[in-house]
TISE-586674 format. One record per residue (C-alpha): residue number from 1; residue in three letters; x, y, z. Coordinates in nm, 3 decimals, padded with zeros to 5 digits, always signed. Example, Ala and Ser with C-alpha at 12.3 -4.5 7.8 and 13.67 -1.06 7.14 Angstrom:
+-----+------+---------+---------+---------+
! pos ! code !       X !       Y !       Z !
+-----+------+---------+---------+---------+
!   1 !  Ala ! +01.230 ! -00.450 ! +00.780 !
!   2 !  Ser ! +01.367 ! -00.106 ! +00.714 !
+-----+------+---------+---------+---------+
END
This chain:
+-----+------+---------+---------+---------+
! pos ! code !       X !       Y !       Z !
+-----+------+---------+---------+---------+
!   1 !  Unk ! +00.000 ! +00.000 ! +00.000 !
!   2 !  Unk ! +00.264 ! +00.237 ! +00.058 !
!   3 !  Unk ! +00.464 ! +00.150 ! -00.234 !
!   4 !  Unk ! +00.158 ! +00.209 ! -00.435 !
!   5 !  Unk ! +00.096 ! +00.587 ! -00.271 !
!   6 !  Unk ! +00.454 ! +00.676 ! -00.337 !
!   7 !  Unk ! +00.431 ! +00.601 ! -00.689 !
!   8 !  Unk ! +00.139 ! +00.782 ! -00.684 !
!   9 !  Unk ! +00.236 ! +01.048 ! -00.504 !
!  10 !  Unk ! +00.537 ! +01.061 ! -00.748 !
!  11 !  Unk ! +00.312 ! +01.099 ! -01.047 !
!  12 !  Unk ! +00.120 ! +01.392 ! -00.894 !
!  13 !  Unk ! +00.447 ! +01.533 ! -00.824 !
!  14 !  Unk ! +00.553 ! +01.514 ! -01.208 !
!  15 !  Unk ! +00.232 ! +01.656 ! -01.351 !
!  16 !  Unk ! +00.273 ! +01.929 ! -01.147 !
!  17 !  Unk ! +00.651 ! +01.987 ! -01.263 !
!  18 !  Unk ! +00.518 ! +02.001 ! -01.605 !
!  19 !  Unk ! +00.232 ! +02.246 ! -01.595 !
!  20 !  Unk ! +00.473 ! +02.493 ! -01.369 !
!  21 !  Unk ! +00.724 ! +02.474 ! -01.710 !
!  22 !  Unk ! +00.423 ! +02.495 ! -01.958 !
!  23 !  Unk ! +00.113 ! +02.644 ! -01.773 !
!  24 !  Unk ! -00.203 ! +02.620 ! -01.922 !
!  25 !  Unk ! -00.308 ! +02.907 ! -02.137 !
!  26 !  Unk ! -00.494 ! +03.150 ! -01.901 !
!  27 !  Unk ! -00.629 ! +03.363 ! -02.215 !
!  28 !  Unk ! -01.014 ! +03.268 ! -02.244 !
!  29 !  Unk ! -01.080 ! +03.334 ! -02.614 !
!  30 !  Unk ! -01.475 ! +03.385 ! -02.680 !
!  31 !  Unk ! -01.672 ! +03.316 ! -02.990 !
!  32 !  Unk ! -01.688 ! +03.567 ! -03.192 !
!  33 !  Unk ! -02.093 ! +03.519 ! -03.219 !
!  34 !  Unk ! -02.347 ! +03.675 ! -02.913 !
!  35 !  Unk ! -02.539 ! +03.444 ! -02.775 !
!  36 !  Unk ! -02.859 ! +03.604 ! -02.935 !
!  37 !  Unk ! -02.659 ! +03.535 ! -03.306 !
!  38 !  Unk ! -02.650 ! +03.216 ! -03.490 !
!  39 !  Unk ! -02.281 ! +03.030 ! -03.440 !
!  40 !  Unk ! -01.991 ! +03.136 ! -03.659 !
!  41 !  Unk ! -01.865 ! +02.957 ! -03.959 !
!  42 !  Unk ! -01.543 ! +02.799 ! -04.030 !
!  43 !  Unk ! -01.577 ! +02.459 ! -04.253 !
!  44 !  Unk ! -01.295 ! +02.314 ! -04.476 !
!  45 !  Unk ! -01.375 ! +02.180 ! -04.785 !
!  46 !  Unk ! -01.136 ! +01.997 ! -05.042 !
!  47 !  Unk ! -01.307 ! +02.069 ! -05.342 !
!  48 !  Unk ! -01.434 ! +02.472 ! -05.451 !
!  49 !  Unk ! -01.739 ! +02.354 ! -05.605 !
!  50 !  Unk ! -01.797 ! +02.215 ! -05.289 !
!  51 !  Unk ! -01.707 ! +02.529 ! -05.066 !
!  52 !  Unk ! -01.959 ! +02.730 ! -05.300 !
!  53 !  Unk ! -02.260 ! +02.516 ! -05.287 !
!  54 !  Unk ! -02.264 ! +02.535 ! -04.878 !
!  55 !  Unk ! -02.233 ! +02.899 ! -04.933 !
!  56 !  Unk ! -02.529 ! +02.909 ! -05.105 !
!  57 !  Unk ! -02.689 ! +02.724 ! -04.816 !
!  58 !  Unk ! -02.597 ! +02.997 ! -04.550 !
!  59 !  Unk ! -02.782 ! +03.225 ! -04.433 !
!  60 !  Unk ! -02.481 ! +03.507 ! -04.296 !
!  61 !  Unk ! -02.274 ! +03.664 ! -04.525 !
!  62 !  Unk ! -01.965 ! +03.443 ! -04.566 !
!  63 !  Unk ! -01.664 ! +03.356 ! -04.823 !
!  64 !  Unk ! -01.452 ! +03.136 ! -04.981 !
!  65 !  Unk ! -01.077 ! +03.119 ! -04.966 !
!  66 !  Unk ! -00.826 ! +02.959 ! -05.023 !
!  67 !  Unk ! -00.576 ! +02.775 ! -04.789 !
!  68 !  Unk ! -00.249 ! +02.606 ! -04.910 !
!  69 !  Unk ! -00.231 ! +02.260 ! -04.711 !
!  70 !  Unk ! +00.168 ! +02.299 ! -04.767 !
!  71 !  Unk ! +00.355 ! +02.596 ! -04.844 !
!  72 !  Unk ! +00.500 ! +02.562 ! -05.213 !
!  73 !  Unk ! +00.347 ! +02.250 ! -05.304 !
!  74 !  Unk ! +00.064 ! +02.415 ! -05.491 !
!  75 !  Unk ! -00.218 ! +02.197 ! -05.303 !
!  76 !  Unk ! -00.539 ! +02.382 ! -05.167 !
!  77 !  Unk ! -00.808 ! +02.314 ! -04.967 !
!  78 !  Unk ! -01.118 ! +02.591 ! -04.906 !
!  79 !  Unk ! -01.184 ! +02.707 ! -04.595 !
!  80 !  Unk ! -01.542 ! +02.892 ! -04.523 !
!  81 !  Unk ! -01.635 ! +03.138 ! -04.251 !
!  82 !  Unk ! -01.713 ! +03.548 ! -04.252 !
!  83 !  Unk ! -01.427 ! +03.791 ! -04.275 !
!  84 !  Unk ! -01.459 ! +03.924 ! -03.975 !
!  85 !  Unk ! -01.357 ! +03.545 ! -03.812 !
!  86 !  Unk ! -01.113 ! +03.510 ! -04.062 !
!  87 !  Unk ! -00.937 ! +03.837 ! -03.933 !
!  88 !  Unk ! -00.946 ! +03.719 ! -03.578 !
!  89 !  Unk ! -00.772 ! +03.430 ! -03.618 !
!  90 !  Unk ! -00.550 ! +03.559 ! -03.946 !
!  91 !  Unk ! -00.365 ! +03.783 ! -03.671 !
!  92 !  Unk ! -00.246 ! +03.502 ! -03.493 !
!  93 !  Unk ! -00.224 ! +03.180 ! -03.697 !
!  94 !  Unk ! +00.043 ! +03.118 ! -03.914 !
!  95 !  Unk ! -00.093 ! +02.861 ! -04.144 !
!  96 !  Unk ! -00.340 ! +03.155 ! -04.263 !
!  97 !  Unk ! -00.115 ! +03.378 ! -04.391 !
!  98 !  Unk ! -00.047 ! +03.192 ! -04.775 !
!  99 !  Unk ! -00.437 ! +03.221 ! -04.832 !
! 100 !  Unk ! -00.677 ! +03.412 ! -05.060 !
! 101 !  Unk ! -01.036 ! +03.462 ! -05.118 !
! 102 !  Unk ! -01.202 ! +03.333 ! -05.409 !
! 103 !  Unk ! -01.415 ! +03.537 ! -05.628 !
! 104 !  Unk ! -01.679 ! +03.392 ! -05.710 !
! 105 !  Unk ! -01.761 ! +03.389 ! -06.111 !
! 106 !  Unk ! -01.990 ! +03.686 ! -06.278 !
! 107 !  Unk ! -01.904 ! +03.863 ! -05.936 !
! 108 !  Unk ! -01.844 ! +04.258 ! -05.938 !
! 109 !  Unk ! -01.462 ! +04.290 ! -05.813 !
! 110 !  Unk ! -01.169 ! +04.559 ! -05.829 !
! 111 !  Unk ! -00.925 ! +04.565 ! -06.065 !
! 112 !  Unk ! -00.623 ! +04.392 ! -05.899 !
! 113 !  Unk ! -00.271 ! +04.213 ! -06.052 !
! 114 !  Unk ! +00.014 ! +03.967 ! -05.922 !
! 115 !  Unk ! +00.340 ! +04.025 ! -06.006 !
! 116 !  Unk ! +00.625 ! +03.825 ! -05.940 !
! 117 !  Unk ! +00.990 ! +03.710 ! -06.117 !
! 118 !  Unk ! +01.247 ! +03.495 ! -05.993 !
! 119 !  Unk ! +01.564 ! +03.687 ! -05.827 !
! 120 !  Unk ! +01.828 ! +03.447 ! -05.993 !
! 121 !  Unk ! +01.694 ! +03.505 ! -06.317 !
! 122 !  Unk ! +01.674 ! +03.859 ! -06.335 !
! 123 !  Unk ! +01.966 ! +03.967 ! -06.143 !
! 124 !  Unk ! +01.921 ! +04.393 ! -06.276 !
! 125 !  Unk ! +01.540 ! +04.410 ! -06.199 !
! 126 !  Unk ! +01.417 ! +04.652 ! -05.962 !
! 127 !  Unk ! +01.082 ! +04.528 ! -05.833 !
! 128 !  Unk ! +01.008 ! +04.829 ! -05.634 !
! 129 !  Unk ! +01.025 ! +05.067 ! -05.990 !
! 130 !  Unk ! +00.870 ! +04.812 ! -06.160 !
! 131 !  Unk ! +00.557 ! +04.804 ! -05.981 !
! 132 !  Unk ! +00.585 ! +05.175 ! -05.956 !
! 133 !  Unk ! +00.602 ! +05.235 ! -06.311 !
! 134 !  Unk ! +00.283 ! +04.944 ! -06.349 !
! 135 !  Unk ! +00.081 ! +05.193 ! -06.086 !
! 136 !  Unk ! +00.151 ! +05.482 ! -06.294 !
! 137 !  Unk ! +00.056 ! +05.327 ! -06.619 !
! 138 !  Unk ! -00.286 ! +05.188 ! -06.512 !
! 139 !  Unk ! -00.354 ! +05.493 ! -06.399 !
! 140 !  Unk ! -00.263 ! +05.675 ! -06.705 !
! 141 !  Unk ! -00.537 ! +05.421 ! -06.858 !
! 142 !  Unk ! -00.761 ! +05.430 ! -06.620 !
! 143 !  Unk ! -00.830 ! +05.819 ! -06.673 !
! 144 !  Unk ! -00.820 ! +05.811 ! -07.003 !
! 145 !  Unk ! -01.074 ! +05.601 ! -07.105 !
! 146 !  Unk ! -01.295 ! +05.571 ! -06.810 !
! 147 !  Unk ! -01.214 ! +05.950 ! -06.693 !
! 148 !  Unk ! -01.089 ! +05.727 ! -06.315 !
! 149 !  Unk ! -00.912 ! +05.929 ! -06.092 !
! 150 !  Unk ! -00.589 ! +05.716 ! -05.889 !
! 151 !  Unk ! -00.281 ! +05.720 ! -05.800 !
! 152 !  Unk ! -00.046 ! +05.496 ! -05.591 !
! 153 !  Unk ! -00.211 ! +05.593 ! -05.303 !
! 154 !  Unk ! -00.559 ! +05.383 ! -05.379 !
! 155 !  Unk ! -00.346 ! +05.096 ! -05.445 !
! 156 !  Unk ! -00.292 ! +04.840 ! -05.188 !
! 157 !  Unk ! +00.029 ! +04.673 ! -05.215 !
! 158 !  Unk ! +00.080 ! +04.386 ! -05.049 !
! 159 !  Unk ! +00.439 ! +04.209 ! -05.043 !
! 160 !  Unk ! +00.491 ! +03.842 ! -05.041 !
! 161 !  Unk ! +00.817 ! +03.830 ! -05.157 !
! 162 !  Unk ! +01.102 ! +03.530 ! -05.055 !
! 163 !  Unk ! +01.472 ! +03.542 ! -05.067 !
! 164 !  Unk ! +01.411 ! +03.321 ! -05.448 !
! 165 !  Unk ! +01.104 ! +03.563 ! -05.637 !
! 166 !  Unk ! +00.952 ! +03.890 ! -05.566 !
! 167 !  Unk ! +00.640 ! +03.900 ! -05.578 !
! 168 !  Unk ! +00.403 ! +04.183 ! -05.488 !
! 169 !  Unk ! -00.074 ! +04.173 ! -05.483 !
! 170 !  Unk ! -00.173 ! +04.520 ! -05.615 !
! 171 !  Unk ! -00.542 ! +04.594 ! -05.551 !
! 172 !  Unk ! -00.695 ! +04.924 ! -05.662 !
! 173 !  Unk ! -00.894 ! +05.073 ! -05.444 !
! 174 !  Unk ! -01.113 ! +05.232 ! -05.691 !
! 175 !  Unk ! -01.347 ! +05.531 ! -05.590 !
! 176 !  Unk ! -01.743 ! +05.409 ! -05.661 !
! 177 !  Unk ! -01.645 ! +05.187 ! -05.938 !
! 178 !  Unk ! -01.573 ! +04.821 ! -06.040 !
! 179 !  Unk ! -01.523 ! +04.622 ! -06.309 !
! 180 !  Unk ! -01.842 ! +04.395 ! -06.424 !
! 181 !  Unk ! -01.653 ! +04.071 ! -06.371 !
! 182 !  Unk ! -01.281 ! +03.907 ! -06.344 !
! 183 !  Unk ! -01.304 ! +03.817 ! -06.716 !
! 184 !  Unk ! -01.369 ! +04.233 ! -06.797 !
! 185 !  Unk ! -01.068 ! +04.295 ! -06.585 !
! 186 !  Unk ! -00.878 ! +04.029 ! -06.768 !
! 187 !  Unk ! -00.959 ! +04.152 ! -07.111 !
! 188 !  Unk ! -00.893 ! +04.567 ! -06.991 !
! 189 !  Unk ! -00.557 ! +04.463 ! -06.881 !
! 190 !  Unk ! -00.441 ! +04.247 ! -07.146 !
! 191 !  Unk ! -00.538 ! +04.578 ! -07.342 !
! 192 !  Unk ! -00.319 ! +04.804 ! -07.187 !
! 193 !  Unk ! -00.016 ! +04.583 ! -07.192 !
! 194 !  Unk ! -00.025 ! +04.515 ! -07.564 !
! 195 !  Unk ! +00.296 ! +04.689 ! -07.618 !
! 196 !  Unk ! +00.465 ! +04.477 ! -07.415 !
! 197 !  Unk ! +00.339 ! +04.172 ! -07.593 !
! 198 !  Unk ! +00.472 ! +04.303 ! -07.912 !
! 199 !  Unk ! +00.784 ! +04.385 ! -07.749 !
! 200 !  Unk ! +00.825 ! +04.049 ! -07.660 !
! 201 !  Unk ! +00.744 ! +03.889 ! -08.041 !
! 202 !  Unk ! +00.949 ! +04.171 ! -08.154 !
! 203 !  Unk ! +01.257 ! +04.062 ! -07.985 !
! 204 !  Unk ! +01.223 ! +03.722 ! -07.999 !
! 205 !  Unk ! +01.418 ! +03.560 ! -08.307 !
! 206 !  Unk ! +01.298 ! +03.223 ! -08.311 !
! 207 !  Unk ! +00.953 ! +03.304 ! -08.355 !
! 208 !  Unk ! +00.818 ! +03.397 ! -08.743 !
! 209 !  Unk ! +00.520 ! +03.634 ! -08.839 !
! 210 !  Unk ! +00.280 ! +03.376 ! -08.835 !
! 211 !  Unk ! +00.367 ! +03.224 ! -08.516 !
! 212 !  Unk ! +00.347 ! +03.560 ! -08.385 !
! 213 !  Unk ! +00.005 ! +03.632 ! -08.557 !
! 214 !  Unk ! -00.141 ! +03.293 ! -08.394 !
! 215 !  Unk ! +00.019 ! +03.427 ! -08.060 !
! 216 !  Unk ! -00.173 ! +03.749 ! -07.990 !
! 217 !  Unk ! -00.498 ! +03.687 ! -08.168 !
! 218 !  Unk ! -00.672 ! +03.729 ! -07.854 !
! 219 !  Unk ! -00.528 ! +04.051 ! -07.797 !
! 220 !  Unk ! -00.727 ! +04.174 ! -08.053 !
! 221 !  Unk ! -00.727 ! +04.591 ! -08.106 !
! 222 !  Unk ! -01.105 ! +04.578 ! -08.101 !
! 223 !  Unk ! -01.239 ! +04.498 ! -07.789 !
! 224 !  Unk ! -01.409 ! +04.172 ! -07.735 !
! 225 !  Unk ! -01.795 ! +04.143 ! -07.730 !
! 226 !  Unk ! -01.761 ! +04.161 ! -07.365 !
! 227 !  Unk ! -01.584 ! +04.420 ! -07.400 !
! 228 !  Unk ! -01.444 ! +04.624 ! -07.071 !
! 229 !  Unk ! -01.710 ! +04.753 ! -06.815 !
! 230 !  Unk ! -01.710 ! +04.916 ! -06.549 !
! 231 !  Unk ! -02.063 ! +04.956 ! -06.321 !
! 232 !  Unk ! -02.115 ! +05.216 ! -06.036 !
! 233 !  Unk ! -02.114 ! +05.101 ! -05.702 !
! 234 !  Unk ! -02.314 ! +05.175 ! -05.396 !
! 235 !  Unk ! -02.250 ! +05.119 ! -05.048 !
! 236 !  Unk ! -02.321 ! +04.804 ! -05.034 !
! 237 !  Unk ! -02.184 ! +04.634 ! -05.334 !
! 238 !  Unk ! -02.516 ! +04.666 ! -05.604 !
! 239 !  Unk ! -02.384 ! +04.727 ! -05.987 !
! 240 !  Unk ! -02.593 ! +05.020 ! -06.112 !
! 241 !  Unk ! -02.601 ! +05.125 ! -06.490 !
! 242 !  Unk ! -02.258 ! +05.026 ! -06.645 !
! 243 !  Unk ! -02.132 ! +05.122 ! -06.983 !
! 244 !  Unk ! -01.863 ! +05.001 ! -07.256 !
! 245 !  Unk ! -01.580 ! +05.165 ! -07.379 !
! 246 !  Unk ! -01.619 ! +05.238 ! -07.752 !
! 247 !  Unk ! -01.380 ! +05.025 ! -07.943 !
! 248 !  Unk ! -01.236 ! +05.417 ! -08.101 !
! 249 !  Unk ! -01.046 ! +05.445 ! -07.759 !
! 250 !  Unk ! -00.927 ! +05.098 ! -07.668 !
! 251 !  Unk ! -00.761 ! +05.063 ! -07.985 !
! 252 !  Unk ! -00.567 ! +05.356 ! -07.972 !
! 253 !  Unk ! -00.338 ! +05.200 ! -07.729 !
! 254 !  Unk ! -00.255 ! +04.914 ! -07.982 !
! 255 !  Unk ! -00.286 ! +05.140 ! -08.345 !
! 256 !  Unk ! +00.052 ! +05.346 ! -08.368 !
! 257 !  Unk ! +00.375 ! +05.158 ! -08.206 !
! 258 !  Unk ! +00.587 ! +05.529 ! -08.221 !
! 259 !  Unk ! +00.262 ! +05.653 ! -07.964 !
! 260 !  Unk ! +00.305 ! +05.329 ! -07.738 !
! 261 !  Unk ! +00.366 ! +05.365 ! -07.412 !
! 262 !  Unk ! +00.781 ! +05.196 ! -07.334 !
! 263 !  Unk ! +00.657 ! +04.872 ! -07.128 !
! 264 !  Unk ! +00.991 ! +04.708 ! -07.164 !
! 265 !  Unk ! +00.968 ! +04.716 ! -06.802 !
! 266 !  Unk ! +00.769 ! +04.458 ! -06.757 !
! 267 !  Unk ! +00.977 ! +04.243 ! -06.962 !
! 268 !  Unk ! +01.124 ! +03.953 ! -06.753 !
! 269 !  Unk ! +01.296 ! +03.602 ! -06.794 !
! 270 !  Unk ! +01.177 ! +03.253 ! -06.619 !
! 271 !  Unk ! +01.354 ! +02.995 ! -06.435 !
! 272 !  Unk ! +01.484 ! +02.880 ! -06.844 !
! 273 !  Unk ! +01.547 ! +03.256 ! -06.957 !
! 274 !  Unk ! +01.248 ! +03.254 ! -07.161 !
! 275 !  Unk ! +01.076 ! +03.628 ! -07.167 !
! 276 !  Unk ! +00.778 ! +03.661 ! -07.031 !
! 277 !  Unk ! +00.591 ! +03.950 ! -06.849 !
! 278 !  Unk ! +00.605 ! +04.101 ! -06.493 !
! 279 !  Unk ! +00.227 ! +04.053 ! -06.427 !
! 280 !  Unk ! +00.058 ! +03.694 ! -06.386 !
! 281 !  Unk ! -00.221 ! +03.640 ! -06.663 !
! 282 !  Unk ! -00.307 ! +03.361 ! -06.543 !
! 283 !  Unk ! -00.547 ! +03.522 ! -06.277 !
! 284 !  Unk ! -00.819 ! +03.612 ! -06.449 !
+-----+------+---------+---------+---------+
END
């Protein structure tokens, strides 16, 4: 009997050893929810369509983004919830900060752009003019053929840059206005940089005038039958009357090459120095 109350004794004595090196946490955190409200939201889903059809289920306002399961290995799963709780725990959880949210297709959303090149590869690029000189170009475009006032300062630019590629999330923080959709986004910026993709057929040797023809036929100097839209905006989010640019502006920035904006810029080489651009198409 005493035997077994010093061992036991001995075991109280090591638990309590423990918990004076690592105490348990004295923070309380509380939902985020009053009790009156309905409970918050945070589900995980490993498909998108998936993550979009609950949406459509709830009744609060929530979201969908996106979560990398491991850093660099491209993988993503799709994590629900409001973004007020994805705030809260985005301050203090690591494993949040490589995510995004997902716009949802058709949806009204800002004009935004990734950028990114790999450091090794383009040992003379200067990221921080590059994206400066970007700003001030989309601007440029921005007033003249939608008469949109902004300047670096309604950009938010956000840096996720490693010691291997810079990379940088510009978001313009547009006053009252929106484009129609990510595809009308996609098809004003491919617009604008048309100099830049001639640049790059321009100076490449290897490839011949009908190679560059099939290339860029989507970079028409019309605009597409979507066309580029842009709808007034209200407090909270509605798409009032919108209107199209006429295809007389948009294709002045593709008609005369000595009136072209110098992009060369933008003009950067891959992991195989191959040229390609600066900005990302591939998000939209």
């Amino acid at each position: 009997m005493k035997r077994k109350w010093e061992a036991t004794l001995k075991q109280i004595e090591e638990r309590a050893s423990h918990y004076e090196r690592k105490p348990l946490s004295s923070v309380y955190r509380p939902r985020l929810s009053k009790p009156e409200e309905p409970p918050s939201i945070w589900k995980l889903f490993h498909r998108q369509t998936q993550a979009f059809n609950f949406v459509k289920s709830c009744k609060q306002e929530v979201h969908v983004f996106a979560l990398e399961c491991k850093v660099g290995d491209g993988q993503r799963i799709y994590l629900v919830t409001t973004y007020t709780q994805l705030w809260f725990y985005y301050k203090s959880r690591r494993n949040l900060l490589h995510c995004y949210e997902v716009i949802p297709e058709n949806a009204v959303c800002k004009l935004y752009f990734d950028l990114e090149f790999n450091k090794l590869a383009n040992p003379g690029a200067d990221g921080k003019k590059m994206v400066a000189l970007l700003i001030e170009h989309v601007c440029k475009a921005l007033q003249e053929f939608y008469t949109v006032n902004c300047s670096a300062e309604d950009v938010l630019n956000l840096d996720s840059s490693t010691e291997e590629k810079f990379s940088r999330h510009l978001i313009f923080q547009l006053h009252d206005v929106a484009f129609k959709d990510n595809i009308h986004v996609g098809n004003f910026v491919r617009k604008i940089l048309q100099p830049a993709f001639h640049l790059i057929a321009s100076e490449d040797e290897d490839m011949t005038p009908e190679t560059t023809a099939r290339e860029f036929t989507h970079f028409s100097e019309t605009p597409s039958e979507q066309g580029t839209c842009f709808g007034k905006m209200s407090t909270d989010i509605d798409v009032g009357e919108s209107w199209t640019s006429n295809s007389e502006k948009l294709g002045r920035l593709g008609s005369a090459q000595q009136s072209s904006p110098d992009l060369s810029f933008l003009i950067v080489k891959n992991d195989m120095g191959e040229k390609r651009l600066f900005v990302d198409l591939g998000t939209w």
